[in-house]
N, C-alpha and C positions, 0 to 999 in steps of 0.2 A: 539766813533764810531769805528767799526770792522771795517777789508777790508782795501782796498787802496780808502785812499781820500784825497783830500786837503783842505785847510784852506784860508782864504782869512784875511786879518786884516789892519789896522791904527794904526801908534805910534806916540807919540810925537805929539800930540793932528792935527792928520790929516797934519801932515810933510813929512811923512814917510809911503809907503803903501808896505804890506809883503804880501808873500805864502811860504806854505807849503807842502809838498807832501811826502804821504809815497804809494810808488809806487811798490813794491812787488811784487804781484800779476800778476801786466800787464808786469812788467818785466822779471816774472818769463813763461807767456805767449808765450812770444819772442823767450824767451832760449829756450824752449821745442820745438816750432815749427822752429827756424831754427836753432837747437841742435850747438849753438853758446859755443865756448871757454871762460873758464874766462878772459883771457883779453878782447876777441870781446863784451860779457856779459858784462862789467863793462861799455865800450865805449858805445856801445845800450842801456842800460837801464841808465845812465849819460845825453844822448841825450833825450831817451822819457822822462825824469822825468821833463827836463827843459823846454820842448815842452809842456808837457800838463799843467805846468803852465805858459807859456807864452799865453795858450789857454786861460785860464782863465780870462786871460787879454780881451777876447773878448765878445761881443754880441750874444745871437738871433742863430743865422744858420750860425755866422762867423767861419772859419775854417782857417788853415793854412799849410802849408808843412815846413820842417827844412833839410835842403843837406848839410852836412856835408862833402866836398870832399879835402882829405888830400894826402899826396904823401905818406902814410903809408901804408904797405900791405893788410891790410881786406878794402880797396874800400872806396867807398860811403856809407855814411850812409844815408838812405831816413826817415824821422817821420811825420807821420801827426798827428795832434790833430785839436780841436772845442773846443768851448765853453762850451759845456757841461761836460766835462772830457773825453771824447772817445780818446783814443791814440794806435798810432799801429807803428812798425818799421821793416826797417830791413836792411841788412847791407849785401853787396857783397859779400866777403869770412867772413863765419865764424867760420872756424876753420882754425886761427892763436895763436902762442904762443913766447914769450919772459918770458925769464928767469924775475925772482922780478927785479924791478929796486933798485937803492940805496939806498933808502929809505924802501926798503922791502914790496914795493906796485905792485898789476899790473901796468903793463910797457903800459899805454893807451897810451900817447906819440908816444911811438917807433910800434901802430899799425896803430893810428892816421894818422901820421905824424906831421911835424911842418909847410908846406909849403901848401898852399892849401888856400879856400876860406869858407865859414858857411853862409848861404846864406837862407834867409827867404822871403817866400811866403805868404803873406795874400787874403784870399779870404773874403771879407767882403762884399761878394753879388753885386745884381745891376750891375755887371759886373765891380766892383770897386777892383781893385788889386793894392796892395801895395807892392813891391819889396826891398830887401834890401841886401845890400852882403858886408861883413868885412873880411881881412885876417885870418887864424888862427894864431893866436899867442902863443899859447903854446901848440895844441894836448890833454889838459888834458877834453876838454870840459868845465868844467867851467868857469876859465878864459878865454875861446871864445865865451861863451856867454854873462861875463861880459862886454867884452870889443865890443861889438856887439852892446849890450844895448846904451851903453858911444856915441860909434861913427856912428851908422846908425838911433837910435832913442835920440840921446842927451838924456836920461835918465841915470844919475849917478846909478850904481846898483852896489851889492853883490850877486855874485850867488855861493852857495853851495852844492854840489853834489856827493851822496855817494852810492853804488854798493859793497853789500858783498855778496862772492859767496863759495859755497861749496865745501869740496876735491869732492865733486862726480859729480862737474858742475852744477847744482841745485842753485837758486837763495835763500839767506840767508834773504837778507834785501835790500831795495831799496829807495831809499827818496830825497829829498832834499828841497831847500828853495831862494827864491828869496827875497832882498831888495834894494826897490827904493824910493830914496829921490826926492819929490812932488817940483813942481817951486818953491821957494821962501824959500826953508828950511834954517833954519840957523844953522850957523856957529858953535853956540853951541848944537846944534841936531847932524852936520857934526861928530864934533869931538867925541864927546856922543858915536855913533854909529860904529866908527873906533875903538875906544877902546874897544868897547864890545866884535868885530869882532877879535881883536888880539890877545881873549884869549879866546875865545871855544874852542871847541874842534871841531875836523875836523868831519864833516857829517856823515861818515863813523861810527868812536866811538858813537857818539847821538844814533844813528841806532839801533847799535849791542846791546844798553843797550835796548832801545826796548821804546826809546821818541816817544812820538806823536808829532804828526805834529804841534801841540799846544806847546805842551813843546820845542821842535826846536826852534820855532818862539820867545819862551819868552826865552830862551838863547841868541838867534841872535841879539835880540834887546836890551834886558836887563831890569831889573827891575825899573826904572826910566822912560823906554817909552811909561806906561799908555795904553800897548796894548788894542785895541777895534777889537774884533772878529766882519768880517761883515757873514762868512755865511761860511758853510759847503758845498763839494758836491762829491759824490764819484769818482772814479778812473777808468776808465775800457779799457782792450784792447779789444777793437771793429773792425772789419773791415767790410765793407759795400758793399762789392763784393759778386756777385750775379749771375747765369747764367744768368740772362736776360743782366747786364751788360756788359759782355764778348759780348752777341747776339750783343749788339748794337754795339760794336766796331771792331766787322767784319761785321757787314753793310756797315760801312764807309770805308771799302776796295775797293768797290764795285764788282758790280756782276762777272768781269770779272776775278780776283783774287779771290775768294768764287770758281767758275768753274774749276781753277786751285789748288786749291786746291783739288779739289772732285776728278779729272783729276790725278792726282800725288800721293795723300795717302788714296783718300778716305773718311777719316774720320780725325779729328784735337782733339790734345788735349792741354787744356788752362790752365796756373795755374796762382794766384795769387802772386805776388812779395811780401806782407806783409805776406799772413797767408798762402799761400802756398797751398789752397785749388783748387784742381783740376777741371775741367768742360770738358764733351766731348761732342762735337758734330759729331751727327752721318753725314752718306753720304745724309738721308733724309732733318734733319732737317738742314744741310747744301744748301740743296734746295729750302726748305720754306724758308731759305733769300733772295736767288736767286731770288723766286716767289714775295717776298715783295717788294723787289727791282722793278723787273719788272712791277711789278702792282703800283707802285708811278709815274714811269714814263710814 
């Protein structure tokens, strides 16, 4: 399969359930539209890659938000994904930089921060929200979502996550992979899958050689855990903003604030926080809310 997609699998005869994701594309989406620095680049597209497989976890029309909010200088990180694979991000300041860290990697940490919360929203319809919120513990992103997993969902997991980006800012490769071990796994699956984990190679290296999300996954697990592929589905960065959208939430200003508007500039202009896509409204059709308004009431 071309493009950005993920993988969905069983190891260890239904012990053990994996994903995979080579995320590229929609990462490379991100970068362009909010002309994001390699280190801000590697932290966004680290967050969306884990998001839209955490999406995958879900059902139907279920959706979810991911806030990433560290005491490191590029802000908040916001990611929404669904079920379907649609993922979108974006991150407060994005052009920040730190020198390589010791290791000779971007310094996501030192954009991160280390102090701060990673905080998950599930919208699973019916007006049923599920909230969750875990310290970060390390900035790198994926040990904050491992341990996320661990402590808000008791789901023992492996999260690996990998961001390579170009001299000229341009996304190279983008991927990563989740493993969680099913109630009652044992002890010889545990250990099995800790060792296998101790000797890959970092998500990053899989990437650059140009693995698929299948070949990730039978690395991560290993040849011993009987992978069973459940299903394919692609990747994409979607955003769902709309001018009728924006219309509707200057409705809910009401008519008295819309007048104050028209009153002061005129005319308004609106952009999206994900994809940055602009919307105006004129001094008319600032009226025809007014007039909508009025005529409900």
């Amino acid at each position: 399969m071309t493009g950005d997609y993920l993988v969905r699998a069983l190891g260890y005869n239904g012990q053990v359930r994996a994903f995979a994701a080579r995320t590229t594309e929609a990462v490379s989406e991100a970068q362009q539209r909010h002309h994001t620095w390699p280190l801000v680049s590697a932290a966004l597209g680290r967050a969306m890659t884990a998001s839209v497989m955490m999406g995958a976890m879900l059902k139907g029309e279920d959706k979810l938000t991911v806030k990433i909010e560290g005491d490191g200088p590029i802000g908040p990180l916001i990611i929404d994904a669904n079920a379907k694979g649609d993922v979108r991000g974006f991150v407060t300041n994005g052009q920040v930089h730190f020198d390589l860290n010791e290791l000779g990697k971007l310094d996501v940490r030192a954009g991160v921060g280390t102090t701060g919360f990673l905080t998950v929203v599930k919208d699973l319809g019916m007006r049923d929200m599920f909230s969750g919120q875990t310290p970060i513990v390390s900035g790198e992103i994926a040990e904050d979502f491992t341990y996320y997993f661990a402590t808000s969902e008791q789901v023992p997991s492996s999260v690996g996550l990998g961001v390579l980006v170009n001299p000229d800012n341009t996304i190279l490769a983008a991927g990563g992979f989740i493993i969680q071990l099913m109630p009652g796994c044992e002890e010889e699956t545990i250990d099995a899958i800790e060792r296998q984990l101790s000797i890959i190679e970092p998500v990053s290296k899989m990437i650059e050689k140009g693995m698929s999300p299948e070949e990730i996954l039978e690395a991560a697990l290993g040849t011993e855990s009987n992978m069973q592929l459940l299903g394919t589905q692609p990747v994409t960065f979607h955003c769902p903003c709309s001018k009728e959208r924006f219309s509707a939430a200057i409705l809910g200003l009401g008519a008295g604030e819309i007048q104050e508007m028209i009153d002061e500039v005129g005319q308004i202009e609106t952009q999206c926080h994900f994809c940055l896509e602009t919307y105006n409204f004129s001094k008319a059709e600032l009226q025809e809310l007014i007039d909508e308004i009025n005529t409900q009431n």
